[in-house]
Every structure is written in C-alpha cells, then in structure tokens.
N, C-alpha and C positions, 0 to 999 in steps of 0.2 A: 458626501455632503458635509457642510461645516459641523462642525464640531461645537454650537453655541448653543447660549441659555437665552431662552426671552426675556425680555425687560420685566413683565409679571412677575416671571416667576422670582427674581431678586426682590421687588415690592413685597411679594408675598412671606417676606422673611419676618415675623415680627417683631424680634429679637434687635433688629435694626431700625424699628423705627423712622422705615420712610415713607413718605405722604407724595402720593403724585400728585402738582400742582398742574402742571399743562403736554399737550401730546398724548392725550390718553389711546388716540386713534394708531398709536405704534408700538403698543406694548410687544404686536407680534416679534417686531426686532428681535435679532438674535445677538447677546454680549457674545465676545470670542477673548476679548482682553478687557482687565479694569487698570485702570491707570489716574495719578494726582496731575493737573497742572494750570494755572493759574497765569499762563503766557497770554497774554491781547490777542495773538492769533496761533492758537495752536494747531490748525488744520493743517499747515505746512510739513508737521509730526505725524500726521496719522495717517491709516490706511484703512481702514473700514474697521467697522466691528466692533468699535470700544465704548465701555462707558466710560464716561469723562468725569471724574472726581474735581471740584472748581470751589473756593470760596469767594470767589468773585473778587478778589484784591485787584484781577488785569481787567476784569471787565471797563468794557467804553464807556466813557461819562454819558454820550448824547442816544435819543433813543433809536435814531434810522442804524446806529452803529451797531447798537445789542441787537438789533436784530441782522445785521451783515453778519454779527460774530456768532447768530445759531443757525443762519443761513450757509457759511460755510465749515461749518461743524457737518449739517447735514449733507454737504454737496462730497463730503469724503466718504461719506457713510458710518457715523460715528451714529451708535448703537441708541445711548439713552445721556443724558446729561445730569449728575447728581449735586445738587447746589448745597454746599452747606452755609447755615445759616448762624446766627451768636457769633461771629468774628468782624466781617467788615460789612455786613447787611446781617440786617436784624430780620429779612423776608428776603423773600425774589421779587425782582423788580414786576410789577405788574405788566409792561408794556414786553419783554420778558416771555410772562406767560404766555403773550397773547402770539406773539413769535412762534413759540412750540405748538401751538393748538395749530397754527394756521398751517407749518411744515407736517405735522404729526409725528416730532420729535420729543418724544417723552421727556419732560423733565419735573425732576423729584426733588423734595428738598432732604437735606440730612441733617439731624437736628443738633447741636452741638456736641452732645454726651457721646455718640457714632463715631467713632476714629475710621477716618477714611481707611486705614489698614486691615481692618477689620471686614468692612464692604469687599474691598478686593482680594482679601485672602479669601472666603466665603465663594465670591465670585470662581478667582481660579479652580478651589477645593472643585466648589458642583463641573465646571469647564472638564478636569482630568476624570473625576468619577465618569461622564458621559464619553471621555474617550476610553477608558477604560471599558465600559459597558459596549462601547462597538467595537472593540477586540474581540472581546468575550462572544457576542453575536458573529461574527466573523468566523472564528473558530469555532462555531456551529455550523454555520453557513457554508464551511470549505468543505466537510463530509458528505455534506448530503446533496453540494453541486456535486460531487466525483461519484456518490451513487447515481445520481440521476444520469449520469452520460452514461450508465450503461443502457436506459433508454433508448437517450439521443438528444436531441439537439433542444427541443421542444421543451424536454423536461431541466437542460440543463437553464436557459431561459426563463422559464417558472420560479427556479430555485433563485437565479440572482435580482429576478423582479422583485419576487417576497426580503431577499435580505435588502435590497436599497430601497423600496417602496417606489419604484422607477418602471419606467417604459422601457421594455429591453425591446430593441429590434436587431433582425440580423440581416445583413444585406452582402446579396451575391457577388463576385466579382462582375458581375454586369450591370450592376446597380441596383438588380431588383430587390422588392424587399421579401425573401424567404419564409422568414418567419418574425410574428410579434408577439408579445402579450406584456400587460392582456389589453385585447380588443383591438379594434381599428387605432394606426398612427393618425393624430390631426395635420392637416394637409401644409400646415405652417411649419414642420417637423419635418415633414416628407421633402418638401422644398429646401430649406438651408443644409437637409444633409446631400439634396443632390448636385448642391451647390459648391457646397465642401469636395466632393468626389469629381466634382467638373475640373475644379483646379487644378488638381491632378498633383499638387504641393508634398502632400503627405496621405499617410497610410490614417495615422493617427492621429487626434490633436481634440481640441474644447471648439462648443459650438455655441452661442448666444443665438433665442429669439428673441422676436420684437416685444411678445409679451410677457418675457426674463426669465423663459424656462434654459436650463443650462442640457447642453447634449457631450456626451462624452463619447468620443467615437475611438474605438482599439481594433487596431490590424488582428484578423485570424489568420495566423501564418505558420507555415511547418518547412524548416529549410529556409530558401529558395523561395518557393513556391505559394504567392496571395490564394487566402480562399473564398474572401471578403472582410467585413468588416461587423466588428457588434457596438451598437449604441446605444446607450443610457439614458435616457430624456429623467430628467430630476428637476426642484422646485428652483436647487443651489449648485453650487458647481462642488464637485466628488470631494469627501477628505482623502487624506492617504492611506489610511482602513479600506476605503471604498475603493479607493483606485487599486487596490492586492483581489480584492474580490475580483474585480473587471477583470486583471489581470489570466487570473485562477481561469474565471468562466472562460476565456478566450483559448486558455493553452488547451482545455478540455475540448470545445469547440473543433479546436487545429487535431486533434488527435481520432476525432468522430470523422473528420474530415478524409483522413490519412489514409484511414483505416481500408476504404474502398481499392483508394490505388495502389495498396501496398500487397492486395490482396487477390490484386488484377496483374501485378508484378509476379508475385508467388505461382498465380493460376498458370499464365503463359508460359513461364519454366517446366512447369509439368506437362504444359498441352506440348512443348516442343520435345521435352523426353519422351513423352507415351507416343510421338509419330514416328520420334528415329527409330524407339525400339521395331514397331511394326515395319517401319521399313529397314529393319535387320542391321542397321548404323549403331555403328559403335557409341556409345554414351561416353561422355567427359564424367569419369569417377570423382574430380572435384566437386562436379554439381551437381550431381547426388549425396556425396559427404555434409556438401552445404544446409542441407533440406538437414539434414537428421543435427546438425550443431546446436539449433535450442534445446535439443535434448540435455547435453552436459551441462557439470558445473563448470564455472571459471578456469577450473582448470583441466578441461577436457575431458571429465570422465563419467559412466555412467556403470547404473546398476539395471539389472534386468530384474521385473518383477512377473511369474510365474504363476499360472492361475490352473490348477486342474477343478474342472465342474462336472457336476454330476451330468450334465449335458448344453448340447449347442446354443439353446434359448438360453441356459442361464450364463452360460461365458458371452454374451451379447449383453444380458443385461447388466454382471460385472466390471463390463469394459464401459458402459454407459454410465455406470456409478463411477468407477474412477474419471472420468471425462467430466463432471458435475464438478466434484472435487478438485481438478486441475482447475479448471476455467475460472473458483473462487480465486485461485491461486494468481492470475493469470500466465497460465502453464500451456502449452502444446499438450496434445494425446499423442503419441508415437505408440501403437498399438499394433499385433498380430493375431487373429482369432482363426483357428483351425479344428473345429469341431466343438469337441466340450473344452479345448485346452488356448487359455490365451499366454500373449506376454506383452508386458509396458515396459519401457524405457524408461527409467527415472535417473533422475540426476546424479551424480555420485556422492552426494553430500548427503542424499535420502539413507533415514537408516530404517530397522525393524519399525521406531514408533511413527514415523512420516508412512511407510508403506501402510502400518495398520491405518493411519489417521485416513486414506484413503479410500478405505473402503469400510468407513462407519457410514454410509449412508445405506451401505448392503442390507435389504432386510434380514434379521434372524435368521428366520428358515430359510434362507439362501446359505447364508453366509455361516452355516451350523454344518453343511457340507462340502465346504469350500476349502480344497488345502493351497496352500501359498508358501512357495521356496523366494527366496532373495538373493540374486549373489553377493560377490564382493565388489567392490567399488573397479572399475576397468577400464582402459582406453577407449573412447567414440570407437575406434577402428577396429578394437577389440570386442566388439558389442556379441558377436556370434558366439565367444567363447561365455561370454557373463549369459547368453541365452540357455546354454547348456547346463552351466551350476544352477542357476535360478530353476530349472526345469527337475534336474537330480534332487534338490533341495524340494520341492513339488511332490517326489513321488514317496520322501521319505516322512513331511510334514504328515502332524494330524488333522482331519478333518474338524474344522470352527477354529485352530489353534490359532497361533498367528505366526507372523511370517517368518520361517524358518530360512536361517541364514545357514547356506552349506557350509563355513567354516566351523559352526557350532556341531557337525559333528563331527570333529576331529578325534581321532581314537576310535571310532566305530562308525567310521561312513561304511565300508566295503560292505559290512553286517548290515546295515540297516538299508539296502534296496534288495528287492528280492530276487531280480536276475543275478547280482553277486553273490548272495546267500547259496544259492541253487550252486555256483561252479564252485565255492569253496566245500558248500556239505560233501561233496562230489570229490575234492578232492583231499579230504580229509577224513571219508570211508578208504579211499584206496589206498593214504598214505598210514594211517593208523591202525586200519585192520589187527596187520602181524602181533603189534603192541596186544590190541585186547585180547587177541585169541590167550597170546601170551598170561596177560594176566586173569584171565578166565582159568586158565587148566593149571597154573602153580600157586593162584592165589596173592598175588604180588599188586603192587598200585603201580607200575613202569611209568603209564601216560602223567600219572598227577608228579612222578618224581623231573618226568621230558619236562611237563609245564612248568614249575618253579625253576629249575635250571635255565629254560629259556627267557623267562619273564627276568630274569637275574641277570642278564645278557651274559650267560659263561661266568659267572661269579659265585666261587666254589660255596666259600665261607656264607654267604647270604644266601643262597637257595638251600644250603642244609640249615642254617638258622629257620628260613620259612617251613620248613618241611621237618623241624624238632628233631633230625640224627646229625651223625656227625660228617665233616666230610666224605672221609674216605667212605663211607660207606655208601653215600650219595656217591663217588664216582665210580664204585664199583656197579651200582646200577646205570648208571649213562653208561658205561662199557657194554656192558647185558643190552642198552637199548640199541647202539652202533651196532652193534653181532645181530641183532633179530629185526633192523631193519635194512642193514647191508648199506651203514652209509656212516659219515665221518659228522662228528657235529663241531669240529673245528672250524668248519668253511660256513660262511657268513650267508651265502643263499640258501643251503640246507636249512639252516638254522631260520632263517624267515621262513621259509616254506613251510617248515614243521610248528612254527608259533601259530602263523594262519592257521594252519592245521586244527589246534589244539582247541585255539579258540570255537574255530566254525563246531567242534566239536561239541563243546561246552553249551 
C-alpha cells in the first residue's frame, strides 16, 4: 500500500499555519510527494499523489480557466493544493474555492511567514518515518508468517492479512478459491480474478475494481511446477515493503505445497526397496546411501551418537526427545533402537555441546541414568565404524554425564571397559606372578623398578632419576628381572606386553 500522509494530517501541523479554505470532503487524500510550482498547467508534470505548493503568479486570469486549472490538477490525482498568500494574491480567489469544494480537492492557504521548503521538508520527513515504520512491521511480520507455516497455509494467510490489513485469498490451480480470510470474498473480487486467470496472460500481475479496490495476484510456484495463486485485495495498490511480504507469504506457501510430493517421492523409493528386498532382488547401494546423505555435513561425514538406558521404554522415549530437538532444527531423525540401547546419526560438525543440546528436553530422572558415547567425526560410508566408538564410548560414559567422546580417553581406553580390564588383569597375574613371588621372599621392589624403566621407554638415566638410585644399579635389577621372567626387554613387544602388564596391575 502507498506510502502516503493525509491531507489532515499536514493541516494538523500548527507550527505551519495552514487554514483550509476549500475541499474539506478530501482531506482523506494521501500526499506521497510535496513539490513548488507556479506553471499555468502543471498537470502535464505530475503523476498522482502530490501536494502542489503555488503562489499563484501562473494562475488563469478568467474564472471557467481557474477552475480547468484545479480540474486538471484533480484529473492526475494531485493530493491537496497549498496557496500561498502575501505575494501576488493577498487571498485565494473565491470562485477558486468554490472549484475545490465542488471536486473535493483540498485547498489550503499558506500564509506568507511558511516557506514552502519547510511544508515539504516536514512533508517528506513524516512520508520516510511511515516507510520506515513498514519496514519495521515487515520484519515482524516476516517471523511469524515462517512460524505459522508450520501450521499451514491458513495460518500463513492470517499472518499476511493482519500485516497488510488486506483480503488474502488463495486459489487452486483450477481456479478454486481454497482458502480466504477473513470471511467471505465479495463476488466483485471473485469475478475480476477469474477474469485475470481466463486470460491465461500471466501467472502474476495487479488487478483494478470497478469500485477501486486494488488486487495483487503472485504465482505460488516451486520449480517447474504452478500450485496456484495468492491475492491481496487492499484499499491501494501494494508498496514495495508489501510487495516483499507478498512475496515472503508465497515462497512459504510454495514450500507447504512441496512438502506432500516430496514426501510421496521419498515414500515410493522405500515402497519400491521394502518389495525388492522381499522379493529377494538385489537393492541399488546408491539408493540406499541416498536416503541416509541428509544425515552428513557438507562435507560428507557423520558422528554416531550412542544411547545406553536403563531400559526399552526409556531408549523410545530418548529417541522421541532427540526427534523434538531435530525437527526445531529442521533435521531428519536417522535413529536405531534395540532394546534399552539406541543410536542417532548426527552430522559431523555435531560436537559433545550440539549432542548434549539434544537431549535437554530429557527429563531429570531419565536423563540422571542415561550414559551417552560420541564418536569422532567419519565418512557417511563409514557410519558402522563411528557406531562402534560411539557405543564403546557408551559403555565407558557415566551415568547423567555427558557425552563421552571415545578419543577423550586416550591413554586409558583399554582400562576403562570392563571386558578389557578382565583380559589384561588375566594377563598380568600370569605375566607378573614370578616378579612378586620374587619380591615377596627377598624383599626387593622388581615390579615398581620393571614400571619406571618401561614408562622411560628403556631410558637408563631417567627411570633411575624417577626411582632416586643410580643407573647401574637400576640395571643390575632389570638383569635380575630378564633372569626370573625368562625374557629379553630389549624387544619392543615384550616391553609393551609387560607395561600393559604393569599398569592392569596397578
């Protein structure tokens, strides 16, 4: 809608001192422009909208002519007419006034102290504050049409009627009209737009009725592909604030629309995979890859997130809370539930705080016995192995903690599941034994002099520094250890085996 001030509300300035003499019946007029000029016929200049700043120096000497000259003032659509007076007319001509009353073209007089510049700087000023002020509504307007289409179509509708103050209607590609508000279209509406769609011209364009409502009709379209059309019935024809709105509601529109067949597309790839499988046909590995691709990020990779629950009901309702969570997101769920134990697919770019952020809708008491591994970031194709670390990382996590990324425990993963704990205690009785019996019956510390030499990786000078003797003495007991275990600690796998050893020991 224009962008314009009423004729009043300029009058209403006092500061300006102006007095309307004739047209009181057009005050609703809207200025769009203020402008000086004092041409015999300046209508030739204008396009609607202005008030016209005039001392009368051009006006007609005879009276049929002053009134041709506010007749076609009015026939452009010129706003309001401001006479000033104290230069070459001490008043406005009477015959003049009688002209404006009869058109219902406002005219005002301006009393000499008034500098026209002043009127239209004033003018302009309030003109940008009210385009300003529908920006501002606009970018209010644009949020809460995009929440409403999660609705649907009805509520997006709602939202652009209240931001233009307009008859939104939406019509099918068959012409029907689907949806309006608010209330019934008047059957004078209904008509010119189905007049517009008869043509068959355009998708989109401006509509005029008889009694000067303006219709703004925008293509909903996705691709290719018409879904119909949405149109605006308003008092004026759209600004270009309004016309972004229109815009806005339409793409959202196109998108609600989408949504069905894009979903009827997705469905029949699956109906066509779940028959080949049962008829024992081989599956195209592409289009299965394909289905799992919104999982990654941009650059193909993905993290496995790992869910152990105290049981089956609550890995159901954990996978339902992270599904809430995505959806805010607008995310796919790529999910596996297998008892108490689930796992998500998250993006590779997901780290520990995106995975917790996901599962703050968990209740408390849920989520107080809930352990969660995370892997490292892995190829789409590599998804089986990132299921694995995410899982190990699961069984080593504490319960309520948060999400435990397996590279975090580097240095003491093997230790920290309990099936590895179990084979190394196992084999660090069998491998140590000889040691303690040893230091049992002489009194000696063998195993802590084994540890510091191998923590030392074979570095003489530093594992006797750690153990406060001096070399040689430290290597006469690694001799003594060689001899009572029957093995060399020169060789690089001994030596790991025996650390393991030491440690599982410890």
């Amino acid at each position: 809608m224009s962008a314009g001030i009423p004729v009043r509300w300029v009058l209403s300035q006092p500061e300006l001192g102006l007095v309307l003499k004739g047209g009181g019946t057009g005050l609703s007029r809207e200025i769009t422009l203020a402008l000086t000029s004092d041409l015999t016929e300046p209508q030739q200049w204008l396009s609607g909208g202005e008030l016209l700043l005039t001392t009368g120096m051009g006006l007609p000497l005879s009276r049929p002519d002053r009134a041709r000259y506010l007749e076609d003032l009015d026939a452009v659509g010129v706003a309001a007419v401001g006479f000033g007076i104290g230069l070459s007319h001490e008043s406005i001509p009477e015959d003049l006034i009688e002209a404006a009353d009869r058109l219902g073209l406002p005219l005002f007089e301006v009393p000499l102290p008034t500098p026209f510049a002043v009127i239209a700087k004033k003018v302009m000023q309030r003109v940008a504050e009210q385009e300003y002020e529908k920006v501002l509504r606009a970018s209010r307007s644009q949020p809460r049409m995009t929440r409403a289409a999660i609705q649907g179509v009805r509520a997006v509708i709602k939202e652009l009627s209240a931001a233009l103050s307009a008859t939104v209607i939406v019509v099918g590609p068959d012409g029907e009209m689907t949806e309006t508000h608010p209330g019934r279209v008047p059957s004078e509406v209904a008509e010119r737009i189905a007049e517009f769609q008869g043509r068959g011209e355009a998708l989109s364009g401006g509509i005029h009725t008889a009694s000067g409502a303006s219709i703004a009709v925008q293509a909903i379209t996705a691709g290719h592909t018409v879904y119909g059309q949405l149109a605006v019935v308003t008092a004026t024809a759209l600004g270009p604030v309004d016309q972004v709105l229109l815009g806005h509601a339409s793409s959202l529109l196109a998108l609600d629309f989408e949504k069905p067949a894009r979903l009827r597309i997705a469905q029949n790839r699956l109906n066509t995979q779940a028959l080949a499988m049962l008829m024992g046909e081989a599956l195209d590995p592409d289009a299965v890859w394909q289905h799992l691709t919104p999982a990654a990020d941009r650059s193909g990779r993905v993290r496995a997130l790992a869910l152990r629950c105290p049981s089956p009901d609550v890995a159901e309702q954990v996978v339902e809370a992270v599904d809430e969570q995505l959806r805010t997101r607008d995310r796919q769920l790529y999910a596996h539930v297998v008892g108490a134990h689930a796992v998500v697919l998250l993006a590779g770019g997901d780290d520990e705080d995106a995975a917790e952020q996901l599962l703050r809708s968990v209740p408390e008491e849920v989520r107080a016995g809930l352990r969660v591994g995370l892997s490292a970031p892995h190829a789409l194709r590599r998804f089986t192995s990132a299921i694995e670390h995410a899982e190990l990382a699961a069984s080593a996590a504490l319960p309520g903690a948060g999400p435990l990324e397996l590279s975090a425990l580097a240095g003491h993963a093997l230790l920290t599941f309990p099936e590895a704990r179990r084979v190394l205690s196992a084999v660090s009785d069998a491998m140590l034994q000889p040691l303690a019996d040893y230091d049992e019956r002489h009194g000696t510390d063998l195993i802590a002099s084994l540890r510091a030499y191998l923590e030392a990786n074979g570095q003489w000078e530093a594992a006797a520094t750690a153990l406060g003797v001096h070399r040689h003495t430290l290597r006469t007991r690694v001799a003594k250890i060689e001899t009572v275990l029957g093995c060399r600690l020169d060789t690089a796998r001994v030596r790991a085996e025996l650390l393991l050893a030491v440690i599982a020991r410890r």
